[in-house]
C-alpha positions in Angstrom: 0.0 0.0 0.0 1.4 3.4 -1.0 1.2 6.3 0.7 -1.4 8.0 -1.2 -3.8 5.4 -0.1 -2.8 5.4 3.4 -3.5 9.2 3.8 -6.8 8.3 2.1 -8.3 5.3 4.2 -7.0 7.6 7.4 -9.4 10.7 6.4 -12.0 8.5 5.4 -11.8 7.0 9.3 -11.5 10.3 10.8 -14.7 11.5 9.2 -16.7 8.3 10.4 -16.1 8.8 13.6 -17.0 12.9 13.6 -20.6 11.8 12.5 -20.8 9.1 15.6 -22.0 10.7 18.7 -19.1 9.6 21.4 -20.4 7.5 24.4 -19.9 8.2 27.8 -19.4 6.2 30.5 -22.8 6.2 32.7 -21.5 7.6 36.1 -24.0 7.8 39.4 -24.7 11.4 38.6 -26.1 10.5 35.0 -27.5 7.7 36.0 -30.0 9.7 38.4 -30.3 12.7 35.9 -31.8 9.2 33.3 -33.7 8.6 35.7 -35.3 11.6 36.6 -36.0 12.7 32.8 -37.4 9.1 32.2 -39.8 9.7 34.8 -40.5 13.0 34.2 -41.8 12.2 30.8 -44.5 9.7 32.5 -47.9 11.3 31.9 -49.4 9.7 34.6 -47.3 8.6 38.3 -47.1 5.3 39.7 -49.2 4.6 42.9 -46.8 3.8 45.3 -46.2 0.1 46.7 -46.4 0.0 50.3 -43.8 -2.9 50.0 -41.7 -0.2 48.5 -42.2 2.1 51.3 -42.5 -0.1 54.2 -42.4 2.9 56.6 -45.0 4.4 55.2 -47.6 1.6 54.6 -50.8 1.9 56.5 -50.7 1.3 60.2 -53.7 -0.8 61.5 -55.0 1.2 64.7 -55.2 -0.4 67.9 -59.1 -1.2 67.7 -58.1 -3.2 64.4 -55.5 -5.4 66.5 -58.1 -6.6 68.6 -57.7 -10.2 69.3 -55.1 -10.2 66.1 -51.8 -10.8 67.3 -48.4 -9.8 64.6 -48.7 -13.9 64.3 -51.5 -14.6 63.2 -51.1 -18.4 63.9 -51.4 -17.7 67.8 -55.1 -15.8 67.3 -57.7 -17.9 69.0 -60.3 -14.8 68.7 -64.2 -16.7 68.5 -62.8 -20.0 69.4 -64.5 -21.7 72.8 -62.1 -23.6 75.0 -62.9 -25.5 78.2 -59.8 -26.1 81.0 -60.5 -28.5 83.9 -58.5 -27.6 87.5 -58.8 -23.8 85.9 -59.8 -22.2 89.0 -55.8 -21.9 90.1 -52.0 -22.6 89.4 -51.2 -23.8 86.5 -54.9 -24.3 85.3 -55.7 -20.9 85.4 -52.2 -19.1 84.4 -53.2 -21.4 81.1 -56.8 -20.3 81.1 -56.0 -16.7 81.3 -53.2 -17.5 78.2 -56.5 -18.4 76.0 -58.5 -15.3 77.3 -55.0 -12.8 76.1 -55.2 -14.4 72.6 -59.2 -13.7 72.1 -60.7 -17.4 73.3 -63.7 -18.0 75.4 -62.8 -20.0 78.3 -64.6 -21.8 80.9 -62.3 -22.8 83.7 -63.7 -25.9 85.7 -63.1 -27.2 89.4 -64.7 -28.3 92.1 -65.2 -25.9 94.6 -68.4 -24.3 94.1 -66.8 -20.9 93.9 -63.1 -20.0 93.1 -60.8 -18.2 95.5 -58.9 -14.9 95.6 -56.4 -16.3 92.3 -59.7 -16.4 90.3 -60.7 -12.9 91.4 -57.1 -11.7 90.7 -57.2 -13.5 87.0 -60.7 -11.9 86.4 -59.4 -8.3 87.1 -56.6 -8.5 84.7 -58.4 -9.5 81.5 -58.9 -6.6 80.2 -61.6 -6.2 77.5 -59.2 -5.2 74.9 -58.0 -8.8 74.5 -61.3 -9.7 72.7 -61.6 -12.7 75.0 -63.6 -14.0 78.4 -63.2 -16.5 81.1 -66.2 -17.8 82.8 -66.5 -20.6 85.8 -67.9 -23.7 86.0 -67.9 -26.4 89.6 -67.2 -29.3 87.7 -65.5 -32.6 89.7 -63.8 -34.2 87.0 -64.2 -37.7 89.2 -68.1 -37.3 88.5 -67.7 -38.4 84.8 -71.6 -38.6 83.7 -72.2 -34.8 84.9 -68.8 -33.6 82.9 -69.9 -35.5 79.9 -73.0 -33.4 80.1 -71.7 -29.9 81.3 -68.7 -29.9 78.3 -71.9 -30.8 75.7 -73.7 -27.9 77.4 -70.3 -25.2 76.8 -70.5 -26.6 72.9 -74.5 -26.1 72.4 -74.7 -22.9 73.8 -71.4 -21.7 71.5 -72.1 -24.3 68.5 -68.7 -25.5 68.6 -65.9 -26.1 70.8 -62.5 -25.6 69.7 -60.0 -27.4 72.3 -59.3 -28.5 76.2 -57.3 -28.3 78.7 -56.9 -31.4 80.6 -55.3 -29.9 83.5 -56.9 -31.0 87.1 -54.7 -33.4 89.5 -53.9 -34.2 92.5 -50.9 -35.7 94.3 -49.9 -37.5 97.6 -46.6 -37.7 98.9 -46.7 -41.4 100.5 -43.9 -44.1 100.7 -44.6 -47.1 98.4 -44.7 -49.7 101.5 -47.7 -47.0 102.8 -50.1 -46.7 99.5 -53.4 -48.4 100.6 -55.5 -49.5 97.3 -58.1 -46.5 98.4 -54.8 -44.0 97.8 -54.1 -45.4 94.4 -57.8 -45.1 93.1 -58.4 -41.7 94.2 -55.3 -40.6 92.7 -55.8 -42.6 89.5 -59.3 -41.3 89.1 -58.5 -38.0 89.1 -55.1 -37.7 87.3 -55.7 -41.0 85.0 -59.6 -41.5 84.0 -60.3 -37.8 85.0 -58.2 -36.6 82.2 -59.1 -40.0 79.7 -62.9 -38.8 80.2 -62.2 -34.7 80.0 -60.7 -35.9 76.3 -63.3 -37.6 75.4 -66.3 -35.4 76.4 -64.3 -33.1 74.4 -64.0 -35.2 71.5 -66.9 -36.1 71.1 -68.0 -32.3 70.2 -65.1 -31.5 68.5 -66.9 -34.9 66.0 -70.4 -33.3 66.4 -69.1 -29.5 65.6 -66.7 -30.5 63.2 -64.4 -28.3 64.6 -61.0 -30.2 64.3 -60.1 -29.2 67.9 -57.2 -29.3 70.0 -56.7 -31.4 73.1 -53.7 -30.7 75.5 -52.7 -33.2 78.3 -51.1 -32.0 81.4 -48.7 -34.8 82.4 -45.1 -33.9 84.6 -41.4 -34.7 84.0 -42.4 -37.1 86.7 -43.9 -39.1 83.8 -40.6 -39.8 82.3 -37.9 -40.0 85.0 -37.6 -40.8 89.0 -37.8 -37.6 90.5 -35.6 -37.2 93.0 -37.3 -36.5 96.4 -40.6 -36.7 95.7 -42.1 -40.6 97.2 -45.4 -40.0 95.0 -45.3 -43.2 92.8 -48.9 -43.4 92.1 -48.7 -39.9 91.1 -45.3 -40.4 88.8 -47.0 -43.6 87.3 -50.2 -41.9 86.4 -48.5 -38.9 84.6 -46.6 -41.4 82.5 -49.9 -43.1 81.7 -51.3 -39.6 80.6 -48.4 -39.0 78.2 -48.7 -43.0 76.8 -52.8 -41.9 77.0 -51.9 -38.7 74.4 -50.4 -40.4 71.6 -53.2 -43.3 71.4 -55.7 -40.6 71.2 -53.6 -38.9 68.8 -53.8 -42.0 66.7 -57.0 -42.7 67.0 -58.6 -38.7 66.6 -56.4 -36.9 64.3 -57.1 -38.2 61.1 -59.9 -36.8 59.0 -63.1 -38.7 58.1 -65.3 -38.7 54.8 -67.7 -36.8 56.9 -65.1 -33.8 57.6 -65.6 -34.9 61.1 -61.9 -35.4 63.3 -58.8 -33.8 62.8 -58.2 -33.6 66.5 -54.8 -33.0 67.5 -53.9 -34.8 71.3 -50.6 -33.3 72.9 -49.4 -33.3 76.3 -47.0 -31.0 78.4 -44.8 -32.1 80.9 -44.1 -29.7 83.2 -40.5 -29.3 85.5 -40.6 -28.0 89.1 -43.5 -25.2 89.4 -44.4 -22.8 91.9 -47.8 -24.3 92.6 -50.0 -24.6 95.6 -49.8 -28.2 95.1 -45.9 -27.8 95.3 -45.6 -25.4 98.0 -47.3 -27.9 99.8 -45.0 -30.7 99.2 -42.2 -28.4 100.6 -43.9 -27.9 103.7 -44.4 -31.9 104.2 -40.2 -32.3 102.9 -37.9 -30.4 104.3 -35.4 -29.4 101.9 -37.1 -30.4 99.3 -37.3 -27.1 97.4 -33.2 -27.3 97.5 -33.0 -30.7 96.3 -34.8 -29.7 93.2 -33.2 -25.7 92.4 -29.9 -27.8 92.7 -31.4 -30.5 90.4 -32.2 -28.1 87.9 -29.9 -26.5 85.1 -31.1 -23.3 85.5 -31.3 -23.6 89.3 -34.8 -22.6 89.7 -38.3 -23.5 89.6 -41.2 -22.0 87.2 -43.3 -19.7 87.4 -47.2 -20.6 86.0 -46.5 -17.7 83.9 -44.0 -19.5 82.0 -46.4 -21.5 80.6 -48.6 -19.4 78.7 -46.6 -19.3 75.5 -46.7 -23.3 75.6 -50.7 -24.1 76.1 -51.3 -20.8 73.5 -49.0 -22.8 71.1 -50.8 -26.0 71.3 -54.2 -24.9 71.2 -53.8 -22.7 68.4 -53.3 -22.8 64.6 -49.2 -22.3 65.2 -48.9 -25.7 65.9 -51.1 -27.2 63.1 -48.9 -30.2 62.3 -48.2 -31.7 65.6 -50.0 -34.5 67.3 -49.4 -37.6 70.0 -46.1 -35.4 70.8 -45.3 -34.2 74.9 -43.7 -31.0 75.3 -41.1 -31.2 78.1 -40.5 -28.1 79.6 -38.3 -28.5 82.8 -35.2 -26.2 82.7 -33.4 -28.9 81.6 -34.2 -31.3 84.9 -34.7 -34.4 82.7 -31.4 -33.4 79.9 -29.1 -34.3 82.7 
């Protein structure tokens, strides 16, 4: 190639290049300025997404949270739920659990009216909750009139939604001392009580087609020999109860062609609680209470209160897939 046609092809490049408009690289500054003239030219603005602007989406006011809580799972608002031994302790720290998420409880016992802890619970549900607790006398050993009394709760509310099998009792006796008068009372109470309190309850769940809930109160007791405590009949019948949950669980939770079942049977094992019942063992031990702090990982007993998260879990939609299971809560006594 001469150089006459070099000095051509070079001007020839030089003018292609004048008539192609140079491209810059796109910094952040124009970048935004794009932006801006792109959306400047809309005719018509985008309605904001509040998932774009999450601190500006509405805000529910507090009537609208009612009963709702920000899990939705746990809400129990217009469901009907019946706890035996609810008139104290455990029982009603549970009941009241119900009543916070929006249920309508009806805590039974026997005594024909409840003490100073019912009047306590009663002054502390507050109306905002959504929910109500009402009392029942109701001796779980008289079988015939429970059967009729939970039927009663479910006809008057058309449905009922799940029970608390919580009312025991215990006897600190020495083996070589249990006369057979001990072991039935005891075993008719914390054994057939709770088998017939399940299923009353069952049986409406069935009618209602509700596809209740049905929580057990057993006891760590039910699963190791707890140290201290000479109640065998008691410790044998809590380990019956949580044997008792998943045979129910078997039986109930599948649903029928009618619609009809769907129950879900769990238990909760409790550790060492501050109960009347407990209290009273430490007056009849003496240093019992010591034993058991030192027994315990976290080297305390419960509070009732401690509790609530547990029942409200069961009895709710948040625990949905789980059946014939028992919920150990013990601060760690039985992970030794």
């Amino acid at each position: 190639m001469n150089a006459a046609t070099r000095a051509l092809r070079l001007a020839t490049r030089q003018r292609v290049c004048a008539l192609v408009p140079q491209i810059q690289p796109l910094t952040r500054l124009s970048a935004a300025r794009a932006l801006h003239t792109s959306q400047s030219r809309q005719t018509k603005p985008r309605n904001p997404d509040p998932r774009d602007h999450p601190n500006t989406a509405h805000k529910p006011s507090i009537d609208e949270n009612i009963g709702r809580k920000r899990f939705g799972d746990f809400n129990v608002a217009g469901k009907v739920f019946v706890v035996t031994g609810g008139a104290q302790g455990l029982g009603l720290t549970m009941a009241e659990a119900l009543v916070e998420a929006g249920g309508k409880v009806y805590a039974l016992d026997r005594a024909p009216e409840p003490d100073a802890q019912w009047s306590e619970a009663i002054s502390r549900v507050l109306p905002e909750y959504g929910g109500s607790l009402h009392y029942r006398q109701q001796d779980v050993s008289d079988t015939a009139h429970l059967d009729e009394l939970i039927a009663s709760i479910a006809s008057e509310n058309g449905r009922l939604d799940g029970v608390v099998a919580a009312a025991g009792v215990q006897q600190v006796t020495p083996a070589l001392d249990y006369g057979p008068d001990d072991v039935a009372r005891m075993l008719e109470i914390n054994y057939t009580g709770v088998f017939m309190t399940a299923q009353a309850a069952a049986r409406q769940m069935f009618k209602y087609k509700t596809r209740g809930s049905i929580c057990l109160i057993a006891s760590m007791s039910g699963l190791v020999a707890n140290k201290g405590l000479l109640s065998p009949v008691y410790n044998s019948s809590k380990a019956a109860v949580i044997q008792l949950a998943r045979n129910l669980a078997m039986e109930w939770s599948p649903v029928w062609d009618d619609g009809s079942g769907g129950i879900r049977v769990n238990c909760i094992s409790p550790g060492h609680i501050l109960t009347p019942m407990v209290l009273k063992n430490f007056e009849e031990v003496p240093g019992l209470r010591e034993t058991w702090e030192a027994e315990n990982m976290m080297g305390r007993l419960a509070e009732t209160t401690e509790f609530k998260g547990a029942v409200l879990f069961l009895l709710s939609g948040a625990s949905s897939f789980m059946t014939g299971n028992n919920l150990v809560i013990d601060g760690g006594h039985t992970a030794w």
